[in-house]
C-alpha positions as protocol buffer text, in pm:
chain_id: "A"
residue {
  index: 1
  type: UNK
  ca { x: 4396 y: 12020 z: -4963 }
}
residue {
  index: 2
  type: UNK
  ca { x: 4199 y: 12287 z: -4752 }
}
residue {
  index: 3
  type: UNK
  ca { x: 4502 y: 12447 z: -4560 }
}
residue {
  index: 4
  type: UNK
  ca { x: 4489 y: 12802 z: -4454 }
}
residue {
  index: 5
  type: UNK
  ca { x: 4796 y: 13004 z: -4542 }
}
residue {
  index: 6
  type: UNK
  ca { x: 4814 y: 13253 z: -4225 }
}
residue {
  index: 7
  type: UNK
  ca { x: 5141 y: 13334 z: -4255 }
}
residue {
  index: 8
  type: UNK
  ca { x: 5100 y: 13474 z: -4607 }
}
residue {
  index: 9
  type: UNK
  ca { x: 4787 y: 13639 z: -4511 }
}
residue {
  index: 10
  type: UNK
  ca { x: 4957 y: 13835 z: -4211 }
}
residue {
  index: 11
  type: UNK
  ca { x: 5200 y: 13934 z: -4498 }
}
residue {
  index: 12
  type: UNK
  ca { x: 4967 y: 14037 z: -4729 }
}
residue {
  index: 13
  type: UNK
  ca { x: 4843 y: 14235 z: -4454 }
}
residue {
  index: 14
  type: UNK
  ca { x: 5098 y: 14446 z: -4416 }
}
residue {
  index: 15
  type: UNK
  ca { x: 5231 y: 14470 z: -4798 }
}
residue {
  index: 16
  type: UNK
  ca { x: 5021 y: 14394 z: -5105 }
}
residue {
  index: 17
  type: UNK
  ca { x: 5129 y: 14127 z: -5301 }
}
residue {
  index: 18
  type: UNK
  ca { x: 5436 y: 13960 z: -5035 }
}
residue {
  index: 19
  type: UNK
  ca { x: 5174 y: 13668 z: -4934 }
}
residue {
  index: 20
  type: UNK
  ca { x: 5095 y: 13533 z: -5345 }
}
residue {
  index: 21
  type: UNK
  ca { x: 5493 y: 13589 z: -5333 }
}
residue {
  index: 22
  type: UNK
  ca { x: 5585 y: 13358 z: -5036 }
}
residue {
  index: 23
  type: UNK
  ca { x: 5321 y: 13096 z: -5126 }
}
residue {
  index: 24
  type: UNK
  ca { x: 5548 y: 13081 z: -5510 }
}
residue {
  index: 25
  type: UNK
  ca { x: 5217 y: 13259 z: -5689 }
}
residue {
  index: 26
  type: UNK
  ca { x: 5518 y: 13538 z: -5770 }
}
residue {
  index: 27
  type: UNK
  ca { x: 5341 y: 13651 z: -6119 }
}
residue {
  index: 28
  type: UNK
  ca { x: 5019 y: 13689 z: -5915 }
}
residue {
  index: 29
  type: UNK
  ca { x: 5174 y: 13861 z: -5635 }
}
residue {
  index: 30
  type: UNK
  ca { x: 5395 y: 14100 z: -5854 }
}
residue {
  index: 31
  type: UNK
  ca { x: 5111 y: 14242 z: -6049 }
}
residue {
  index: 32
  type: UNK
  ca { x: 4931 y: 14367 z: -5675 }
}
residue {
  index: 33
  type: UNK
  ca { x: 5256 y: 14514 z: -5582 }
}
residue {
  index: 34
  type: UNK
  ca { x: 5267 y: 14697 z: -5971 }
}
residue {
  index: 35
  type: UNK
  ca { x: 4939 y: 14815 z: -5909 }
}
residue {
  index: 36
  type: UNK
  ca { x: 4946 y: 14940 z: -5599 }
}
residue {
  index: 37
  type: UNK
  ca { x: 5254 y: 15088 z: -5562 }
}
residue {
  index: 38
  type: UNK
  ca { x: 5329 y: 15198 z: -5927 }
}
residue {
  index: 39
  type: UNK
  ca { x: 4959 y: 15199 z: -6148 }
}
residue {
  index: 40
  type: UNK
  ca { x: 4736 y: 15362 z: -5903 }
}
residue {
  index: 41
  type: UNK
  ca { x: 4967 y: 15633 z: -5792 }
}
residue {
  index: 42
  type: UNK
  ca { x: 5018 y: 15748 z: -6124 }
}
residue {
  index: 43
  type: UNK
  ca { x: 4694 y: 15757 z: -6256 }
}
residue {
  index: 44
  type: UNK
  ca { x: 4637 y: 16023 z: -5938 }
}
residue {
  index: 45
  type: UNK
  ca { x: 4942 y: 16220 z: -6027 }
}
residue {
  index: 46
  type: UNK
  ca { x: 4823 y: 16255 z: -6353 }
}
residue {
  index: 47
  type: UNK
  ca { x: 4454 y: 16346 z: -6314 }
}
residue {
  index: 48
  type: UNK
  ca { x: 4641 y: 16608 z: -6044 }
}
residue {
  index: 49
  type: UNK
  ca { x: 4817 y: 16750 z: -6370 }
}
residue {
  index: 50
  type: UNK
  ca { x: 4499 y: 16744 z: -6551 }
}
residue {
  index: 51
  type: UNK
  ca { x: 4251 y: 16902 z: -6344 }
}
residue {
  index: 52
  type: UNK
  ca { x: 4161 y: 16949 z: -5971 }
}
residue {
  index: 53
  type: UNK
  ca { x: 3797 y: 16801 z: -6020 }
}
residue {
  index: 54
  type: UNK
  ca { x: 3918 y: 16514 z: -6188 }
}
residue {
  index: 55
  type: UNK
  ca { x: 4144 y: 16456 z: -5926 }
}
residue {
  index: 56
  type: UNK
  ca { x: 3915 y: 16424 z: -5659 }
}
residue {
  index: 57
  type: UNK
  ca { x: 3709 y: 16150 z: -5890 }
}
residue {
  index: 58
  type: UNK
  ca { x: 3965 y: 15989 z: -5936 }
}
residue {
  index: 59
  type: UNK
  ca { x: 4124 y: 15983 z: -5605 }
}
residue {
  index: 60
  type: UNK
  ca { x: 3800 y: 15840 z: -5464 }
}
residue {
  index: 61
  type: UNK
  ca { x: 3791 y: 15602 z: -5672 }
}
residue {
  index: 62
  type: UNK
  ca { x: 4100 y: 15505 z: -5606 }
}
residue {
  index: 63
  type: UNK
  ca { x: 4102 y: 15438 z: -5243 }
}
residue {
  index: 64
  type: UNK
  ca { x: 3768 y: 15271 z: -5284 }
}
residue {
  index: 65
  type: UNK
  ca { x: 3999 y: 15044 z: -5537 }
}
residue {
  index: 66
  type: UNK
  ca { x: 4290 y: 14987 z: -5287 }
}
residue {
  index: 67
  type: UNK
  ca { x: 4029 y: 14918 z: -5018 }
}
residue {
  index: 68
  type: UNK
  ca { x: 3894 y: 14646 z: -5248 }
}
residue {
  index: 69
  type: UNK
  ca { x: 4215 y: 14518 z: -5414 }
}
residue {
  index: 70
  type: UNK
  ca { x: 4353 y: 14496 z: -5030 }
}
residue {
  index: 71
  type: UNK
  ca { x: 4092 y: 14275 z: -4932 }
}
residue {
  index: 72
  type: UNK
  ca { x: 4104 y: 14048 z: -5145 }
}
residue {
  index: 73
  type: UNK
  ca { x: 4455 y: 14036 z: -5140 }
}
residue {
  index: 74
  type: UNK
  ca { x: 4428 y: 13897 z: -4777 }
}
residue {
  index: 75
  type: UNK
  ca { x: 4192 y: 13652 z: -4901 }
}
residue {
  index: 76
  type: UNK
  ca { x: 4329 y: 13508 z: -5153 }
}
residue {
  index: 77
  type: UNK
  ca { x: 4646 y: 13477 z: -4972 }
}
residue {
  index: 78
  type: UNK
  ca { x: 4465 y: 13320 z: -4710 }
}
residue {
  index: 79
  type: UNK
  ca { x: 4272 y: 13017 z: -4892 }
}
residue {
  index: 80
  type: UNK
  ca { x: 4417 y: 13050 z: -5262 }
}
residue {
  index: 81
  type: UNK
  ca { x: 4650 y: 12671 z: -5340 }
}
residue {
  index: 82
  type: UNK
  ca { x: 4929 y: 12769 z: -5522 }
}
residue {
  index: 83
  type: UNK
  ca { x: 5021 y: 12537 z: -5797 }
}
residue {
  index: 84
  type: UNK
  ca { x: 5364 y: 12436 z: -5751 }
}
């Protein structure tokens, strides 16, 4: 079945993770919401604690990441058939 999930992707939209959630893909959904909420922001606080060059690196590389991991977080929300 080709069914687009629009809901979910408005929801994944907003938070990362909520669309994989409503669609019953929780596992998939709860490791974007660890990542992005938990993962990322402590690898930042900790190259903060480490050293201010680092930090930079690694905050660009980080948003770069989000950017990324938020995309295709609204895609695969969008088109991705959860198995039920």
């Amino acid at each position: 079945m080709n069914r687009k999930h629009w809901v979910e992707a408005l929801f994944s939209f907003f938070i990362i993770g909520s669309g994989q959630v409503l669609k019953g893909d929780g596992e998939k959904g709860l490791k974007l919401i660890l990542i992005t909420y938990f993962v990322i922001p402590i690898a930042i606080y900790l190259s903060l604690a480490i050293n201010g060059l680092l930090f930079l690196t690694v905050m660009g590389i980080a948003i770069i990441f989000l950017i990324l991991l938020w995309i295709y977080n609204i895609w695969d929300a969008l088109t991705y058939e959860a198995i039920v």
